[in-house]
C-alpha positions in Angstrom: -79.3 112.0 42.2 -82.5 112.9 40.2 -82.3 109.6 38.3 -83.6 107.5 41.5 -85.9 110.1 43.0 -87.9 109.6 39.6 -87.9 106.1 40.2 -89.3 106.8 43.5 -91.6 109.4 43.0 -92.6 108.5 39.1 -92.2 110.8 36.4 -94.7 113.0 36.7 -94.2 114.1 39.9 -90.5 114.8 39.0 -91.5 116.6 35.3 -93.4 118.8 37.9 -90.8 119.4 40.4 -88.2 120.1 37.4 -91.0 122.6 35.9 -91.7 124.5 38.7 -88.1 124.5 39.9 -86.7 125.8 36.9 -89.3 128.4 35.7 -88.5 129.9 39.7 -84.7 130.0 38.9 -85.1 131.6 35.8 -87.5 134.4 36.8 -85.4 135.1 40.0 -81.9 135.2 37.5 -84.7 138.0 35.2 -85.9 140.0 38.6 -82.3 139.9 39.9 -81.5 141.4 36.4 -84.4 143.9 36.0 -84.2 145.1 40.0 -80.1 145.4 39.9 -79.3 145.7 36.1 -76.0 143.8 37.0 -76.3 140.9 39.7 -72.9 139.5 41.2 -71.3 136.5 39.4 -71.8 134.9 42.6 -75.5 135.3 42.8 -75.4 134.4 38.2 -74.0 131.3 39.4 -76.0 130.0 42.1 -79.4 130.4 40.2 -77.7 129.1 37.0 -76.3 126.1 38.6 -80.1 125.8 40.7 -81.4 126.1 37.1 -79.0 123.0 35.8 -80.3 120.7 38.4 -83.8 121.1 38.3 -83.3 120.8 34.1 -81.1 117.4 34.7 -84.6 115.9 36.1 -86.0 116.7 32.8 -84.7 113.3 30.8 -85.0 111.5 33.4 -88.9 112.5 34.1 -89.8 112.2 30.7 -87.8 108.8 30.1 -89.2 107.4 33.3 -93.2 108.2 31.8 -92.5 106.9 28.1 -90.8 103.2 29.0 -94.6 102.5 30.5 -96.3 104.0 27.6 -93.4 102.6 24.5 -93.1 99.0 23.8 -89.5 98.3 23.1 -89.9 97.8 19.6 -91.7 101.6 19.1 -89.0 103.0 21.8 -86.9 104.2 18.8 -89.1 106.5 17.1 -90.1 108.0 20.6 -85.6 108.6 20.6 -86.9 110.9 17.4 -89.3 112.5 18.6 -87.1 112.9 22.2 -84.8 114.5 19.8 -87.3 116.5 17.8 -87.8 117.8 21.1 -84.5 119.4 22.4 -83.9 120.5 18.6 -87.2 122.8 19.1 -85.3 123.9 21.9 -81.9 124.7 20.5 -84.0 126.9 18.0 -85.6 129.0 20.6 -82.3 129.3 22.2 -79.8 130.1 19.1 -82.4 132.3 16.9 -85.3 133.6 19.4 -82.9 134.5 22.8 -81.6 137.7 20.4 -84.4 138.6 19.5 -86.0 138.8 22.8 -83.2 140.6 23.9 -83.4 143.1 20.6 -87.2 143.4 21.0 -87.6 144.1 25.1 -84.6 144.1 27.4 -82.3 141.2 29.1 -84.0 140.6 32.1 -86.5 138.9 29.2 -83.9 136.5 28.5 -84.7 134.7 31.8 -88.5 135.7 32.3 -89.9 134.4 28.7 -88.3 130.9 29.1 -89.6 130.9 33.2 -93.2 131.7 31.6 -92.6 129.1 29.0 -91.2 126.3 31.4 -94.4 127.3 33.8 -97.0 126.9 30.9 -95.8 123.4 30.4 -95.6 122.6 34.2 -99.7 123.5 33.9 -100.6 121.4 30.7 -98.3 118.6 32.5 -100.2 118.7 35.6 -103.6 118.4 33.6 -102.4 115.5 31.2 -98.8 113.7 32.0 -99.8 110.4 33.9 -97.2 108.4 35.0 -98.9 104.9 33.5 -102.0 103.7 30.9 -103.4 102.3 33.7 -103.2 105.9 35.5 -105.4 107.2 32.0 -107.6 104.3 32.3 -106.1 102.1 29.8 -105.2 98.8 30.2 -101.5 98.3 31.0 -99.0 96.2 28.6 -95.8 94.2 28.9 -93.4 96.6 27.2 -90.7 93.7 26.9 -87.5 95.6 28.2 -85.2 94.8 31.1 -87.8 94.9 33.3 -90.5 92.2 31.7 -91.5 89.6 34.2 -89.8 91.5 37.3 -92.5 91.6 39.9 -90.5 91.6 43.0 -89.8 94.2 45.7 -88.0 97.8 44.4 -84.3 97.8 45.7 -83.1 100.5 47.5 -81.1 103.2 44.8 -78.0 102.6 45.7 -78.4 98.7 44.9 -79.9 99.7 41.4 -77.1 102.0 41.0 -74.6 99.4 41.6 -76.8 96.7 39.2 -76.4 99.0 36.9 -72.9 100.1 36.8 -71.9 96.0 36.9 -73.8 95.5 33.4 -71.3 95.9 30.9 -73.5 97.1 27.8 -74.9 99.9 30.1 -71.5 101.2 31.3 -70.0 101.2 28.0 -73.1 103.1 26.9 -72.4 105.6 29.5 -69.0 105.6 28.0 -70.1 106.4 24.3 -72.8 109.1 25.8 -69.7 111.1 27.8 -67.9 111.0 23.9 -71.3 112.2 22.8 -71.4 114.8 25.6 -68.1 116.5 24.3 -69.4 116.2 20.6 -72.6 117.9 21.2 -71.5 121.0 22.9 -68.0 120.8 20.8 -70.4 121.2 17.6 -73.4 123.1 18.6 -71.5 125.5 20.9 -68.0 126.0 19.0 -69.8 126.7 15.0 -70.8 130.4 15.6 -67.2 131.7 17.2 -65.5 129.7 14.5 -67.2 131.2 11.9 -67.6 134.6 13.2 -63.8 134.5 13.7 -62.7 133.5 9.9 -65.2 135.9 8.3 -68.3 133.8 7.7 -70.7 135.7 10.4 -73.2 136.6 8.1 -73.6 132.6 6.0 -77.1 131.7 6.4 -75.7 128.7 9.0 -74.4 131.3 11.3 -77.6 133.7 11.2 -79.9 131.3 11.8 -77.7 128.7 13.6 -80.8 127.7 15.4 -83.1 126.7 12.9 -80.5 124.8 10.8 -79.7 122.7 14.5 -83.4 122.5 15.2 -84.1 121.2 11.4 -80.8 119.0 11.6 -81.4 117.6 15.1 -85.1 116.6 14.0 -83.7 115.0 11.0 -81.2 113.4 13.1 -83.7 112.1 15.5 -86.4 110.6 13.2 -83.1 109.1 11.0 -81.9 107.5 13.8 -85.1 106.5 15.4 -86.3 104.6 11.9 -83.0 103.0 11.7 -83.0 101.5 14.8 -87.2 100.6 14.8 -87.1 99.3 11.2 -83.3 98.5 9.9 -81.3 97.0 13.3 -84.3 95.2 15.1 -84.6 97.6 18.1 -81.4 97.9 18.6 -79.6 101.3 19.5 -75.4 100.9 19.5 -75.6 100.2 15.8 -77.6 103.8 15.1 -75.2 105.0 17.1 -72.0 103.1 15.1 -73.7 105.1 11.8 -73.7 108.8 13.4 -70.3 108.8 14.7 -68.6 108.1 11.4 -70.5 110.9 10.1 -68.9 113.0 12.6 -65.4 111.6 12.3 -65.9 112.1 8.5 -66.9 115.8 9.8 -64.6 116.2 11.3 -61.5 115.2 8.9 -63.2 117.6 6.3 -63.0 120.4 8.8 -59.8 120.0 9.6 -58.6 121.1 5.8 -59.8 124.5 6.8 -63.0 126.4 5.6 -64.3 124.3 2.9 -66.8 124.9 0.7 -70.5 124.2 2.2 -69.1 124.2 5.3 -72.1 124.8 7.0 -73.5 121.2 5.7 -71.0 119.5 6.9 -72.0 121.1 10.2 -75.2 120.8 10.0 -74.5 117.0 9.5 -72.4 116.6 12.3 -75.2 118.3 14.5 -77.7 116.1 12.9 -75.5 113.1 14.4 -74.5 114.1 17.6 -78.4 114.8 18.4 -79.5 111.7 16.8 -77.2 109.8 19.3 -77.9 111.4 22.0 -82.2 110.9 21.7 -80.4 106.9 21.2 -78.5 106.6 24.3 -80.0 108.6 26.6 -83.4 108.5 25.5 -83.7 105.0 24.9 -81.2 102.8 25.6 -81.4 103.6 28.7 -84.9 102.6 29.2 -84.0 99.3 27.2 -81.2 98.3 29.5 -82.5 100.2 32.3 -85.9 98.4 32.4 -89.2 100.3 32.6 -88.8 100.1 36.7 -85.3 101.5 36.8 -85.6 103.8 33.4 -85.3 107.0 35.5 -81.6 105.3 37.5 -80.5 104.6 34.2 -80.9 107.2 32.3 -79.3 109.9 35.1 -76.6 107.6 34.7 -76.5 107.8 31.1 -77.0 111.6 31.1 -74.6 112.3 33.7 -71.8 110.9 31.5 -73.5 113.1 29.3 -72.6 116.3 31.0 -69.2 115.3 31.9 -68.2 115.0 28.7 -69.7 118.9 27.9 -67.2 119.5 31.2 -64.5 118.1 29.7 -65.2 119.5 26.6 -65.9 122.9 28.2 -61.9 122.5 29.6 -60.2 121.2 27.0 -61.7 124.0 24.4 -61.3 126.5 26.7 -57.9 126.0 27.1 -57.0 125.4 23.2 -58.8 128.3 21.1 -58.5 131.7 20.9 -60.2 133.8 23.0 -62.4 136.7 21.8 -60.8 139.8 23.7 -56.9 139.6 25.5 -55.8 142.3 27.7 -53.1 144.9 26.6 -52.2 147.7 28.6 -54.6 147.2 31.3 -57.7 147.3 28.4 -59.3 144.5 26.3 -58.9 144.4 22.9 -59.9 142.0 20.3 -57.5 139.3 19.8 -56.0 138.8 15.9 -55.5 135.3 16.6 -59.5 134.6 16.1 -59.4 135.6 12.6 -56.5 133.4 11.9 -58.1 129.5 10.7 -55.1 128.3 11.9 -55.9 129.1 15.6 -59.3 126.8 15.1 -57.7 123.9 14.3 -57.7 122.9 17.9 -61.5 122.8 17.1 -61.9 119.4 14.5 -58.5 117.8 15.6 -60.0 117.1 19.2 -63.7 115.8 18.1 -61.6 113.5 15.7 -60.3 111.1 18.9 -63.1 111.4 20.6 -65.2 110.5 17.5 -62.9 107.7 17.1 -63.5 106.6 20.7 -67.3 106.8 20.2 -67.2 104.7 17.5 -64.7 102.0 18.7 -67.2 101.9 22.2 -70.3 101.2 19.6 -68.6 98.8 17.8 -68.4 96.6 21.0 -71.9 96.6 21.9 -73.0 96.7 18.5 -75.2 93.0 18.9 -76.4 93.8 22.3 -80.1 93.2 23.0 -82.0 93.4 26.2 -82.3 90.3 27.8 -86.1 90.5 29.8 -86.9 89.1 33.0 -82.9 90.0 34.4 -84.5 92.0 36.9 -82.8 95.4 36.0 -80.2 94.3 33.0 
């Protein structure tokens, strides 16, 4: 949905509308908290899910502005810096969320990020423009899909369906949905597995969010340099390199808890960031074309969050919970502290990693062809 409406409105407008929407839906989730102490699960999951959409604009805003501002063969270092980005973000999540909690009270959980979020909607408003020509510089031909196409704009659902028939961008949707369930398989699933088979207090699990952040960054500027300098602009092959890393993660993980674990982790979450600031932040303007950037990369990103579904289902239904009911009471469950029960947690990612992989593999040559109007 948000993908066309920044094509429409350009990205600014919609790195606005994301901003403000967001910051409101966290404070209101903070006042609910701070005015009722416990807010419904209905009212929790109304806000949270209002939250979501107004955060799914954010690629796509921020996508949509950079394809007129990155020529094609610069695109891959902005996927770095895309990914230096969200890994900033992971660190204020995973390390700084406790600590606001520790320091003030919940309802902080929610406010700090609305002021955050509303900070950046003002320095967004005062600099973000949508085009160099909109900061009085001269525009350039940027030499992606959409070099040379100067006709009318077609209506969404026509650039959907332009999209969805090129083959190198639906199989890239296809290896961003194997992505999706890597990202939140890795990033999510590290702290209960190691909590559960006694390594809560490694460095990697106490500051879980500055080894992501530091990983992700590497992963980002790796991946971005690769694609720039070593693959001519091209993104699938990055890609190709980061999911044998996590398949090769993965295998290791499966022989239990082995020794420096938490770099093999680290790795894998260096990887699955790396891929996704290559896919989703630019491949998808490659393919998508500066003019239908923001389409394509809701497209792109929406695979993305169907795989964390799927991931979300699958997980959920294969390890051990943290508390089970006995007698009418939870208790903690002896299953977590078994390694055994988290072998659900490597043997999944290694099909899906395989799947990722296989999907690169196909599209590993493919360029953008300019002046294809939208392919």
């Amino acid at each position: 949905v948000n993908g066309p409406l920044a094509d429409k409105l350009g990205g600014r407008a919609t790195i606005l509308l994301a901003a403000a929407g967001s910051s409101a839906a966290n404070a209101a989730i903070g006042v609910l908290i701070w005015v009722h102490g416990s807010p419904s699960k209905t009212e929790l999951i109304l806000l949270y899910g209002l939250n979501m959409y107004f955060q799914s604009f954010g690629a796509v805003a921020i996508v949509k502005v950079n394809a007129a501002w990155f020529h094609i063969r610069e695109r891959g270092t902005f996927g770095g810096i895309f990914g230096i980005l969200i890994s900033i973000g992971l660190y204020l999540a995973f390390d700084w969320a406790p600590k606001i909690a520790s320091w003030t009270s919940t309802p902080w959980l929610f406010l700090a990020p609305a002021l955050l979020i509303f900070a950046f909607f003002v320095l967004s408003a005062l600099f973000v423009r949508d085009t160099p020509a909109d900061a009085g510089l001269p525009d350039f031909d940027v030499e992606d899909a959409s070099s040379g196409d100067d006709g009318p704009q077609l209506a969404p659902m026509a650039i959907v369906w332009k999209l969805l028939s090129n083959r190198v961008i639906l199989i890239i949707a296809f290896i961003s949905l194997a992505n999706g369930f890597l990202r939140q398989a890795v990033l999510k699933w590290w702290r209960p597995f190691a909590n559960g088979v006694g390594l809560g207090h490694s460095f990697f699990v106490e500051h879980w969010g500055m080894v992501s952040c530091v990983a992700g960054i590497t992963g980002g500027m790796f991946a971005g340099i690769l694609s720039d300098h070593f693959f001519q602009s091209r993104r699938p092959p990055v890609a190709t390199v980061l999911f044998a890393i996590v398949l090769c993660g993965s295998l290791i993980l499966l022989g239990g808890v082995v020794p420096a674990i938490g770099f093999v982790v680290a790795f894998m979450a260096m990887s699955v960031i790396g891929i996704n600031g290559m896919l989703s932040g630019v491949a998808s303007q490659d393919f998508g074309g500066r003019r239908n950037a923001g389409t394509a990369t809701g497209l792109i990103d929406g695979f993305v969050y169907f795989g964390s579904a799927i991931q979300g289902l699958v997980y959920g239904h294969t390890l051990p919970e943290a508390k089970i009911m006995v007698d009418g009471k939870l208790v903690d469950n002896p299953a977590i502290h078994d390694v055994t029960s988290w072998h659900a947690w490597p043997l999944v990612m290694i099909p899906v990693a395989v799947i990722g992989l296989v999907l690169s593999l196909t599209v590993y040559n493919a360029r953008v062809q300019p002046r294809a109007s939208g392919h």
